[in-house]
Predicted model as a PDB file, atoms N, CA, C, CB and O in Angstrom, pLDDT in the B-factor column:
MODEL        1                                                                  
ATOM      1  N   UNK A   1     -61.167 101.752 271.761  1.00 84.00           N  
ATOM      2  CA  UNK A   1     -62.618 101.895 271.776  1.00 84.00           C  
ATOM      3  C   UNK A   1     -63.036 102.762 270.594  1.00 84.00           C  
ATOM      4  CB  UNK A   1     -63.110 102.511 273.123  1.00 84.00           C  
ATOM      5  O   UNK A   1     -62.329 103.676 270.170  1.00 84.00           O  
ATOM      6  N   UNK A   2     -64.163 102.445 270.108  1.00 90.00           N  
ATOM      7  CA  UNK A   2     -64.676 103.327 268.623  1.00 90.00           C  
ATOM      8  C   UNK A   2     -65.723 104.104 269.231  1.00 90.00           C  
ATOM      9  CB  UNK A   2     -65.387 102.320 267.145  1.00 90.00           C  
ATOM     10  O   UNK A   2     -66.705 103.653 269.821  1.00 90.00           O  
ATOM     11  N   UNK A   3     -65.402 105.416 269.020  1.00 90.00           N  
ATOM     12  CA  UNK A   3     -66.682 106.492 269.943  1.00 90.00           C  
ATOM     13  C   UNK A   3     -67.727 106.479 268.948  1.00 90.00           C  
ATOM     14  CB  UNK A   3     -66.227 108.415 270.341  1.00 90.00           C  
ATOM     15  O   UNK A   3     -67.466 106.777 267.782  1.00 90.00           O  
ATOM     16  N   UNK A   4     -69.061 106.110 269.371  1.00 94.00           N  
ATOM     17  CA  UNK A   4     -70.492 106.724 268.398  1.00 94.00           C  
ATOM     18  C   UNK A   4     -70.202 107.958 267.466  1.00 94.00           C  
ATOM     19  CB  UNK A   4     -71.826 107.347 269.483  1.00 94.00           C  
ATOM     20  O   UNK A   4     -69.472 108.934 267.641  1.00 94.00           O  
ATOM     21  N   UNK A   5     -70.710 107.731 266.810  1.00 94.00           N  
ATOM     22  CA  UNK A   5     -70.891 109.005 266.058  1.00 94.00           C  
ATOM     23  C   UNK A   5     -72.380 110.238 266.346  1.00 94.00           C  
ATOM     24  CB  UNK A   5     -70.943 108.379 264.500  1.00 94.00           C  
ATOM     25  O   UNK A   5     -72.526 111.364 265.870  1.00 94.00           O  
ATOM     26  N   UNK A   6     -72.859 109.830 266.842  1.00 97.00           N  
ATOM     27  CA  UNK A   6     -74.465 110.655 267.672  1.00 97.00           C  
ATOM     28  C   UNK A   6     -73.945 111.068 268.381  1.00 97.00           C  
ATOM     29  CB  UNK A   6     -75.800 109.985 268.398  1.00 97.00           C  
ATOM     30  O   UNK A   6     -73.607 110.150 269.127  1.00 97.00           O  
ATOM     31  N   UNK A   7     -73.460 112.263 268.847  1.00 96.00           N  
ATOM     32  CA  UNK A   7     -72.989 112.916 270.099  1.00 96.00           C  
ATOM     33  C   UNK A   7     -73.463 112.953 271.360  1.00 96.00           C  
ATOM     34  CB  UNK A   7     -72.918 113.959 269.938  1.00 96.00           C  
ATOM     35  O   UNK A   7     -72.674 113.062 272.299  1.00 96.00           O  
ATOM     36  N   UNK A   8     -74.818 112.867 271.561  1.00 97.00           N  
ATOM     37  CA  UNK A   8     -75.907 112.225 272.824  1.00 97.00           C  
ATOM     38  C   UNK A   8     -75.706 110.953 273.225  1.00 97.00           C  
ATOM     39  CB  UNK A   8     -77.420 112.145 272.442  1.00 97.00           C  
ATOM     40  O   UNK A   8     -75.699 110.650 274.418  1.00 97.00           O  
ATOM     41  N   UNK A   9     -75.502 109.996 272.146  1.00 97.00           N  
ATOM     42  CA  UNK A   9     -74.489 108.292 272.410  1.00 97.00           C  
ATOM     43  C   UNK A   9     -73.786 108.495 272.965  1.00 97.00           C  
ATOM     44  CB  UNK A   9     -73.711 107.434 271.441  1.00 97.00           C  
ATOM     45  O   UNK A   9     -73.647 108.056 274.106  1.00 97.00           O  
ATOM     46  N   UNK A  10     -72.832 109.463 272.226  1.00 97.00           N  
ATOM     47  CA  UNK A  10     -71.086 109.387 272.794  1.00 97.00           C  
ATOM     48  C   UNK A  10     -71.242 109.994 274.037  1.00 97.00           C  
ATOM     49  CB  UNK A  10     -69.754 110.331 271.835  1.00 97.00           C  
ATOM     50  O   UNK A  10     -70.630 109.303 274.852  1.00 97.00           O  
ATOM     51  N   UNK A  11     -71.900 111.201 274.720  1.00 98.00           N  
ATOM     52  CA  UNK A  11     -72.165 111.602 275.786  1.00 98.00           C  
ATOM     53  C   UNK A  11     -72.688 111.016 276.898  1.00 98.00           C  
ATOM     54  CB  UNK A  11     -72.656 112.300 275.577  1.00 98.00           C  
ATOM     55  O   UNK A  11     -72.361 111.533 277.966  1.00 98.00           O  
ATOM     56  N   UNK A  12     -73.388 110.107 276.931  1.00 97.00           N  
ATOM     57  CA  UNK A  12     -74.003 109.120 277.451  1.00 97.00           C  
ATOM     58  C   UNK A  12     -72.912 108.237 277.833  1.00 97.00           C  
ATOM     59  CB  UNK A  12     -74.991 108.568 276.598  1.00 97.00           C  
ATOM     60  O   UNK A  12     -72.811 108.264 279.059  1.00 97.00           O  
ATOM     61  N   UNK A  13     -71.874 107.305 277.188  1.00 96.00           N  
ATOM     62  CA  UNK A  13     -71.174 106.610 276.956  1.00 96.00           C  
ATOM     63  C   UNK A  13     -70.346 107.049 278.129  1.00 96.00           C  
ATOM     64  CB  UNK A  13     -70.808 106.569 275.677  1.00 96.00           C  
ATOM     65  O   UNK A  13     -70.505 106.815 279.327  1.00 96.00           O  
ATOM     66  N   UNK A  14     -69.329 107.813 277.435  1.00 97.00           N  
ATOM     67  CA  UNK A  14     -68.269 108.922 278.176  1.00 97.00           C  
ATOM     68  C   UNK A  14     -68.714 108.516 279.816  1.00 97.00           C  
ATOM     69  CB  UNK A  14     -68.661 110.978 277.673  1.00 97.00           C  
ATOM     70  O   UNK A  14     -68.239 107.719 280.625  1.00 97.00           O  
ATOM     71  N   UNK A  15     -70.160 109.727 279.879  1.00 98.00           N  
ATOM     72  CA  UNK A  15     -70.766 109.986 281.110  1.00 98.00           C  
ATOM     73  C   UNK A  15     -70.418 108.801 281.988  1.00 98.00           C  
ATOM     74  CB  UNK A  15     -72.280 110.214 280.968  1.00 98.00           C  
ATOM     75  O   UNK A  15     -69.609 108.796 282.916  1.00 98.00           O  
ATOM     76  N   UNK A  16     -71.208 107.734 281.518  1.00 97.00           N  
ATOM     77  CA  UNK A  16     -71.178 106.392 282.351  1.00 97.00           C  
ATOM     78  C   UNK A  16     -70.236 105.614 282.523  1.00 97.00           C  
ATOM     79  CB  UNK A  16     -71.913 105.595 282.009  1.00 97.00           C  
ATOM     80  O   UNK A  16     -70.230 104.785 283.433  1.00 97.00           O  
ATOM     81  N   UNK A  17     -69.306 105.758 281.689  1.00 96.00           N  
ATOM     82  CA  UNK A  17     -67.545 105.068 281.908  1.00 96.00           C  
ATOM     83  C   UNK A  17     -66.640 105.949 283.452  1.00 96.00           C  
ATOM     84  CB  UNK A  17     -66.300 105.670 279.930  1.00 96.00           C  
ATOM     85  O   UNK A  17     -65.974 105.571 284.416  1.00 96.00           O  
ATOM     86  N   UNK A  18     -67.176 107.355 282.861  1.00 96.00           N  
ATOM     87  CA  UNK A  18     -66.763 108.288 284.254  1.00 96.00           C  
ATOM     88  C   UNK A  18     -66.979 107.993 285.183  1.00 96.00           C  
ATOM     89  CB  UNK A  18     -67.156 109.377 284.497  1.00 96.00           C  
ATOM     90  O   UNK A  18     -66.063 107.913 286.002  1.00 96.00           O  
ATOM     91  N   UNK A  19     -68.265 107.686 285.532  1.00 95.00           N  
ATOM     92  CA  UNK A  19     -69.150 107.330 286.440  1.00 95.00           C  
ATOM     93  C   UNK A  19     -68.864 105.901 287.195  1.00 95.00           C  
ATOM     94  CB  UNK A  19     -70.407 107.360 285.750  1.00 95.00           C  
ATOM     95  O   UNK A  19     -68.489 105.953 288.366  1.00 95.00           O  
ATOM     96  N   UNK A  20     -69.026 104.661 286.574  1.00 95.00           N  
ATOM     97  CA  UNK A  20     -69.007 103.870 286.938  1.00 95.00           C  
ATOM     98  C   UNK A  20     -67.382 103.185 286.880  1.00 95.00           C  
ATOM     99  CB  UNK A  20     -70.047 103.446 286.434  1.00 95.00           C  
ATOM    100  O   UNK A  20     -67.182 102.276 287.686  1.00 95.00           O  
ATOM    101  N   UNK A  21     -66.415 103.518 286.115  1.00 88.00           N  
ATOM    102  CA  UNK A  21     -65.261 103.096 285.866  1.00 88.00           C  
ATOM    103  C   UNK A  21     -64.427 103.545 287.246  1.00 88.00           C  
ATOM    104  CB  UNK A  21     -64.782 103.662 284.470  1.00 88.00           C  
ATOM    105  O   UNK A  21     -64.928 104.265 288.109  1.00 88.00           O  
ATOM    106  N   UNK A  22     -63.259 103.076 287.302  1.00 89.00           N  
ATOM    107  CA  UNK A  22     -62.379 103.136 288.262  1.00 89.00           C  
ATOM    108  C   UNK A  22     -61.147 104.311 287.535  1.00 89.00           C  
ATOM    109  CB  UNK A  22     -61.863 101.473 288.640  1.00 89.00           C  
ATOM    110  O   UNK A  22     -60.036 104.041 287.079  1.00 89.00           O  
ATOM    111  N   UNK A  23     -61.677 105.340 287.618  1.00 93.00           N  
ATOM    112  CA  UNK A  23     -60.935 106.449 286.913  1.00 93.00           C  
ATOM    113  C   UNK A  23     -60.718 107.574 287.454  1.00 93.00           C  
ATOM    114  CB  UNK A  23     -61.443 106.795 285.876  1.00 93.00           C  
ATOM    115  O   UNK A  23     -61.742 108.103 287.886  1.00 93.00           O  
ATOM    116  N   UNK A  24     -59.637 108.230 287.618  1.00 90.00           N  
ATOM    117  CA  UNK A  24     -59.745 109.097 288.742  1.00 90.00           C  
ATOM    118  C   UNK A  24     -59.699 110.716 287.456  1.00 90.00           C  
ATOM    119  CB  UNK A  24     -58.121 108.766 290.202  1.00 90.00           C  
ATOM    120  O   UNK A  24     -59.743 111.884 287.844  1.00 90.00           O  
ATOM    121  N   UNK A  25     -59.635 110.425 286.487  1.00 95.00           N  
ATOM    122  CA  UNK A  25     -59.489 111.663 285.533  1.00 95.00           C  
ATOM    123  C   UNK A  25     -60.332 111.333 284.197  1.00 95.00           C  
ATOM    124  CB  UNK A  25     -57.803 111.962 285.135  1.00 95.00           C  
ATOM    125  O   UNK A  25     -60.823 110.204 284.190  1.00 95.00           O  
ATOM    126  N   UNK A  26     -60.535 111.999 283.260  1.00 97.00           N  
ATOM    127  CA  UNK A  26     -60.737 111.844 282.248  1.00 97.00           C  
ATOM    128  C   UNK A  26     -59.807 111.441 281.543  1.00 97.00           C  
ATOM    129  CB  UNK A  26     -61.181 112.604 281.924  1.00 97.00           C  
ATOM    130  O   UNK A  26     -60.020 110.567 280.703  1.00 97.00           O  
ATOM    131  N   UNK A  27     -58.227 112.132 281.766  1.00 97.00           N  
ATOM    132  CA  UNK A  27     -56.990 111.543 280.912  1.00 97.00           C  
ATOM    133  C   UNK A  27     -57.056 110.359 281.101  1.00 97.00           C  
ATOM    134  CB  UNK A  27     -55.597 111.953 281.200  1.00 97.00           C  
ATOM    135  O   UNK A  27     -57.146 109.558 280.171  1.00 97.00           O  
ATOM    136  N   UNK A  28     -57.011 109.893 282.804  1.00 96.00           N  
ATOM    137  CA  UNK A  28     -56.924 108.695 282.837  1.00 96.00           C  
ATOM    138  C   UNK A  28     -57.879 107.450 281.870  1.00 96.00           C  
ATOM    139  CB  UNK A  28     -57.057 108.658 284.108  1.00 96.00           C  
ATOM    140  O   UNK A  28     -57.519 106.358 281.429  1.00 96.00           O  
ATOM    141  N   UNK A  29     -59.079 108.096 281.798  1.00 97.00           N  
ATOM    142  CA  UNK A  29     -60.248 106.978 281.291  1.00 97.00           C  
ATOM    143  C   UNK A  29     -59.750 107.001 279.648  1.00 97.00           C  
ATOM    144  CB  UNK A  29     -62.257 107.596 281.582  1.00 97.00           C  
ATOM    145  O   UNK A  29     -60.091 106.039 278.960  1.00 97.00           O  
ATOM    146  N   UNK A  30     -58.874 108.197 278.966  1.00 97.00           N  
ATOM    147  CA  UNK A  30     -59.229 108.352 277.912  1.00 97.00           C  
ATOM    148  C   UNK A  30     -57.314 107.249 277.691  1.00 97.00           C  
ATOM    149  CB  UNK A  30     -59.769 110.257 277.378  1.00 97.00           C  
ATOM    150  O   UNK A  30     -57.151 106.393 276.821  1.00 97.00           O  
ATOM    151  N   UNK A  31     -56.739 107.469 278.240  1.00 97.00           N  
ATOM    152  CA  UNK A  31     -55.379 106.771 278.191  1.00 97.00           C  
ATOM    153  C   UNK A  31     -55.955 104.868 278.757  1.00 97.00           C  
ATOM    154  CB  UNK A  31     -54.009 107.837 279.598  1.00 97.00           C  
ATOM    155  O   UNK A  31     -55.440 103.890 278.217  1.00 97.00           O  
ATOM    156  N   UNK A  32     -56.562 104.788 279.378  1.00 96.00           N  
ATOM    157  CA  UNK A  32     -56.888 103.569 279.347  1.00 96.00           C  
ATOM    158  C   UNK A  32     -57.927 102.561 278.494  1.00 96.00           C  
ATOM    159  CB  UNK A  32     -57.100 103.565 280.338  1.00 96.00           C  
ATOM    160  O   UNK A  32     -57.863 101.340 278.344  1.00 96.00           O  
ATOM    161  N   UNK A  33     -58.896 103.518 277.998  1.00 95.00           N  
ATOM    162  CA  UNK A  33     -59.311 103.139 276.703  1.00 95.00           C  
ATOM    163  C   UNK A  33     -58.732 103.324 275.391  1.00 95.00           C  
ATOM    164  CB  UNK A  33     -60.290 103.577 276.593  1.00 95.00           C  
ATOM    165  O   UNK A  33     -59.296 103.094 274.322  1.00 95.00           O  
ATOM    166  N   UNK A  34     -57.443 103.802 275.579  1.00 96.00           N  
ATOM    167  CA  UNK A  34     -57.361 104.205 273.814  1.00 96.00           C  
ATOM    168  C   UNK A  34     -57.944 105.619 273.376  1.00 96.00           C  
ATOM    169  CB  UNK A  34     -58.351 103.050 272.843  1.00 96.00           C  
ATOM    170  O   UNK A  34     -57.416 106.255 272.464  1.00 96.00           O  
ATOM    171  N   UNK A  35     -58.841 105.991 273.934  1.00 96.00           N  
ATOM    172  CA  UNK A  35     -59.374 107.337 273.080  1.00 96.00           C  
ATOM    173  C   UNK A  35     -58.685 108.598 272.892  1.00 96.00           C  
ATOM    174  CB  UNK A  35     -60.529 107.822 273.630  1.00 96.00           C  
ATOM    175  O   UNK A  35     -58.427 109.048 274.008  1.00 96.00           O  
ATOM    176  N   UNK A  36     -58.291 109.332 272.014  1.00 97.00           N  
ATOM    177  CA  UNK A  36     -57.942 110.188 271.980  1.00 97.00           C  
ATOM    178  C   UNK A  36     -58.363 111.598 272.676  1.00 97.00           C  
ATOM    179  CB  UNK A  36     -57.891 110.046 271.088  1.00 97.00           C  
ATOM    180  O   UNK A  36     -59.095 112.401 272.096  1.00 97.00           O  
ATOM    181  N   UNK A  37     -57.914 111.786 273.772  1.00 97.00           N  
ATOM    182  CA  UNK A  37     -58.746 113.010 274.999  1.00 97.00           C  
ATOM    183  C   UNK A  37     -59.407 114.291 273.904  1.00 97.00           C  
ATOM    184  CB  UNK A  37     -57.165 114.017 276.436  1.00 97.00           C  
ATOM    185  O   UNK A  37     -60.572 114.639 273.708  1.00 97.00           O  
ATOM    186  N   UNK A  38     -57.966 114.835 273.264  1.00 98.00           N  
ATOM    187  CA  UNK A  38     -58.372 116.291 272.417  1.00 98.00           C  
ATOM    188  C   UNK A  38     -59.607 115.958 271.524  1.00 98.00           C  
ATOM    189  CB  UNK A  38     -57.015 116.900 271.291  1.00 98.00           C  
ATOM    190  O   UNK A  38     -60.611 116.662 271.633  1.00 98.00           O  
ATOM    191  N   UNK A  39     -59.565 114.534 270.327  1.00 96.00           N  
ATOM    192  CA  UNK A  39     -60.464 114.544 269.742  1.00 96.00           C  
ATOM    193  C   UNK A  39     -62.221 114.247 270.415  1.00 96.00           C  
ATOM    194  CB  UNK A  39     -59.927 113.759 268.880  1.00 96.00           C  
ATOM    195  O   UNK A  39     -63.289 114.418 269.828  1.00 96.00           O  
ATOM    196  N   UNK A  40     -62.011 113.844 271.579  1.00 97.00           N  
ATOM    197  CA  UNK A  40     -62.972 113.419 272.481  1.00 97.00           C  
ATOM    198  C   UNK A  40     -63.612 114.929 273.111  1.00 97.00           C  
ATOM    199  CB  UNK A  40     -62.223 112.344 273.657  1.00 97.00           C  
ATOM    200  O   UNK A  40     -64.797 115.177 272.889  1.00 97.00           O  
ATOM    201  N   UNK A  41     -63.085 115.542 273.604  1.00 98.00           N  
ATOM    202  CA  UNK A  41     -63.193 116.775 274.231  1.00 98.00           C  
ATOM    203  C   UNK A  41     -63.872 118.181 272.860  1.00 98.00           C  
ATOM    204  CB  UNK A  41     -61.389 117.050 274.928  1.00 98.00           C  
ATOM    205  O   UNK A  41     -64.631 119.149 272.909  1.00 98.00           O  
ATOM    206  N   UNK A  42     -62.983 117.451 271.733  1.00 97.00           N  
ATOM    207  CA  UNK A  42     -63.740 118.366 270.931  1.00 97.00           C  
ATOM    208  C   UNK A  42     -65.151 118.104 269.840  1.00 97.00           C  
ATOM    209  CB  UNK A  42     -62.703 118.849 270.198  1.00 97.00           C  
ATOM    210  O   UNK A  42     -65.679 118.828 268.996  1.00 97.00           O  
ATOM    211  N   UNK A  43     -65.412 116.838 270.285  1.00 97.00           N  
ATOM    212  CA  UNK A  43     -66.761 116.019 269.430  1.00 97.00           C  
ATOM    213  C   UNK A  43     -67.802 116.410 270.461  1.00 97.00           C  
ATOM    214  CB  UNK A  43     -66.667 114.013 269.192  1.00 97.00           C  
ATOM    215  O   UNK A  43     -68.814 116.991 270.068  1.00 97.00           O  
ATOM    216  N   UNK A  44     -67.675 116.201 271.454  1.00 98.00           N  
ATOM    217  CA  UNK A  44     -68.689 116.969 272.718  1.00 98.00           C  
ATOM    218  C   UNK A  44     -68.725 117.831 272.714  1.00 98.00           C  
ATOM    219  CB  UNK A  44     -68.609 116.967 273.931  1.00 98.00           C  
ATOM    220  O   UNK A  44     -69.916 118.138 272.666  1.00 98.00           O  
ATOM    221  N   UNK A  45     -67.668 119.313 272.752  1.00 98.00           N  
ATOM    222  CA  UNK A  45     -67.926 120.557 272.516  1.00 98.00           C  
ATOM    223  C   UNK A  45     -68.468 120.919 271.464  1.00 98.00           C  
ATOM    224  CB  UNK A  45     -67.068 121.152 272.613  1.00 98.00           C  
ATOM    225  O   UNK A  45     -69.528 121.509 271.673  1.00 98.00           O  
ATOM    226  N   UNK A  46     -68.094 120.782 270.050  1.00 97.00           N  
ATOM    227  CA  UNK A  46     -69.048 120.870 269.081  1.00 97.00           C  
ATOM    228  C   UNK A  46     -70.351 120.551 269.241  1.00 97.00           C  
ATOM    229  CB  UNK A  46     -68.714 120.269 268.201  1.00 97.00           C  
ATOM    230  O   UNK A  46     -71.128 121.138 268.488  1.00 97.00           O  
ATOM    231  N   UNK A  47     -70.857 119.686 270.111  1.00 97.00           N  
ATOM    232  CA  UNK A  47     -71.730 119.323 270.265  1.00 97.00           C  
ATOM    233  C   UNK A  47     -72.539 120.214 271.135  1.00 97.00           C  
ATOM    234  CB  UNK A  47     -71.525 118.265 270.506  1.00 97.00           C  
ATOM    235  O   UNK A  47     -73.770 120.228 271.130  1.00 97.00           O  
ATOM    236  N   UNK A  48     -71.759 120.978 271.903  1.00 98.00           N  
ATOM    237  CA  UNK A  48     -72.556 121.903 273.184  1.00 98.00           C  
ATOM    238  C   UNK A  48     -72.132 121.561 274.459  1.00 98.00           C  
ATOM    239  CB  UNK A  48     -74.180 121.706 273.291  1.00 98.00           C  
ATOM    240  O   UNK A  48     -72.340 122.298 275.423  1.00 98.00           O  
ATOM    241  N   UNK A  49     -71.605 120.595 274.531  1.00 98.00           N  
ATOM    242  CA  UNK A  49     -71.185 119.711 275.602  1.00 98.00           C  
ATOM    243  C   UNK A  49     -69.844 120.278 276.535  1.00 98.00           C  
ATOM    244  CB  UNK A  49     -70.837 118.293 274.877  1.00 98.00           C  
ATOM    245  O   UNK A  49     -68.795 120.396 275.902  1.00 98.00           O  
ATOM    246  N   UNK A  50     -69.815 120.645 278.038  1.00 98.00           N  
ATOM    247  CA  UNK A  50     -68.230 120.981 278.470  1.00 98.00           C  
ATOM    248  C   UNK A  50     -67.837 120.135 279.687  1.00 98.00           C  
ATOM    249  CB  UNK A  50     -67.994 122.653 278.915  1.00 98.00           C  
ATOM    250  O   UNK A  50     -68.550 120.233 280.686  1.00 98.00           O  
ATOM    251  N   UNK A  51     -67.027 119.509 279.703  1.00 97.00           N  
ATOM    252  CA  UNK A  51     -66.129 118.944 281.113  1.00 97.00           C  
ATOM    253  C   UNK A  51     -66.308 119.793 282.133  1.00 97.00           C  
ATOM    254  CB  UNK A  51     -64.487 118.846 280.977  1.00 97.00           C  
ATOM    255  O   UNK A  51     -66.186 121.018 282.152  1.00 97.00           O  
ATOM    256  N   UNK A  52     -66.658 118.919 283.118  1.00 97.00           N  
ATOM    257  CA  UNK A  52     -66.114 119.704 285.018  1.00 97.00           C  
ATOM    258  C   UNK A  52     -65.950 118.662 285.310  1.00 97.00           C  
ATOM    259  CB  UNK A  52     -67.180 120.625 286.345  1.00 97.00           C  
ATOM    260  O   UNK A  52     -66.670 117.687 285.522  1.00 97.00           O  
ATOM    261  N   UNK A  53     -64.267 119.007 285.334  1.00 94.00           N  
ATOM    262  CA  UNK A  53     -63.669 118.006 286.070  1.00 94.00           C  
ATOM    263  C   UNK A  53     -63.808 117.583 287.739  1.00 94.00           C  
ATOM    264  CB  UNK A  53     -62.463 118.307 285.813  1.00 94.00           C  
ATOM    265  O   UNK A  53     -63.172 116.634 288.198  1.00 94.00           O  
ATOM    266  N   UNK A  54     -64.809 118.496 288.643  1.00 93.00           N  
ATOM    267  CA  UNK A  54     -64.954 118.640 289.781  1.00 93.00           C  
ATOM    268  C   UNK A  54     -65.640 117.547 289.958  1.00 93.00           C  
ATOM    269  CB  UNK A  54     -65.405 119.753 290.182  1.00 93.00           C  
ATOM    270  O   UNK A  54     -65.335 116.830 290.911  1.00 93.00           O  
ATOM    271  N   UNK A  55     -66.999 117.071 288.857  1.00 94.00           N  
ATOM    272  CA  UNK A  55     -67.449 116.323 288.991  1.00 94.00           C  
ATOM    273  C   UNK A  55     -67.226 114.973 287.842  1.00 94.00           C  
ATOM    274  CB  UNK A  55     -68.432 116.912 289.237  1.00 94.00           C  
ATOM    275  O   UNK A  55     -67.968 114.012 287.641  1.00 94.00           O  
ATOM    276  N   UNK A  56     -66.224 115.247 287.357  1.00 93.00           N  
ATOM    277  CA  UNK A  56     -66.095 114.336 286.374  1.00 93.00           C  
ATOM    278  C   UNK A  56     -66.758 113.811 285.685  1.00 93.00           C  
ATOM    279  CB  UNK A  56     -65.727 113.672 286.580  1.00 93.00           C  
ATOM    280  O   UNK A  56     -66.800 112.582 285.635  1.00 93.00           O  
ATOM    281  N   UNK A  57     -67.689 114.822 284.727  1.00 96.00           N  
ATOM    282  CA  UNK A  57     -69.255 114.436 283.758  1.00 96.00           C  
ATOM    283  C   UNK A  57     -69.107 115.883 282.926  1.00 96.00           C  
ATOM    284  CB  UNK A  57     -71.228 114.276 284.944  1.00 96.00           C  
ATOM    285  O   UNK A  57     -68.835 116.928 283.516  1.00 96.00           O  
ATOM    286  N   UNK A  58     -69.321 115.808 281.475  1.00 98.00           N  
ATOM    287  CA  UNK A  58     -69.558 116.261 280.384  1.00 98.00           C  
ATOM    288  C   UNK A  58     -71.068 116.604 280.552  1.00 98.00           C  
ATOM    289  CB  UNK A  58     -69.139 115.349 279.322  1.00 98.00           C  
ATOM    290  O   UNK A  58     -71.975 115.773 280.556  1.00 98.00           O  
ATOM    291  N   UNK A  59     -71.195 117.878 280.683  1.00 97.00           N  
ATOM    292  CA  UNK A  59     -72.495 118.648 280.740  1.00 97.00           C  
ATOM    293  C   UNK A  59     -72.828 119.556 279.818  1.00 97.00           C  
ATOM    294  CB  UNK A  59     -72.610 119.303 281.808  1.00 97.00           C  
ATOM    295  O   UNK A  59     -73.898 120.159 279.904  1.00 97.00           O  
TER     296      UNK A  59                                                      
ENDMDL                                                                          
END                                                                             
């Protein structure tokens, strides 16, 4: 998968794959798409953006 480059895209994106996908982790969503978790985790944080994994959504 090719992540947006707009970080509000990519957040959005992420969000709703979490959400609606059959994923029980983020590793998991990020190992089943291809995405690289660290570089993923750190394009959102730069961004302002942090994981809770409790609820599995980038806030």
């Amino acid at each position: 998968m090719t992540l947006p480059q707009d970080p509000n895209m990519l957040l959005s994106i992420i969000n709703m794959k979490l959400r609606d996908g059959d994923y029980d982790s983020l590793s998991d969503m990020c190992q089943s798409l291809g995405v690289d978790e660290n570089l993923l985790v750190i394009r959102l944080s730069e961004a302002g953006f942090e994981y809770n994994p409790s609820i599995r959504q980038f806030r």
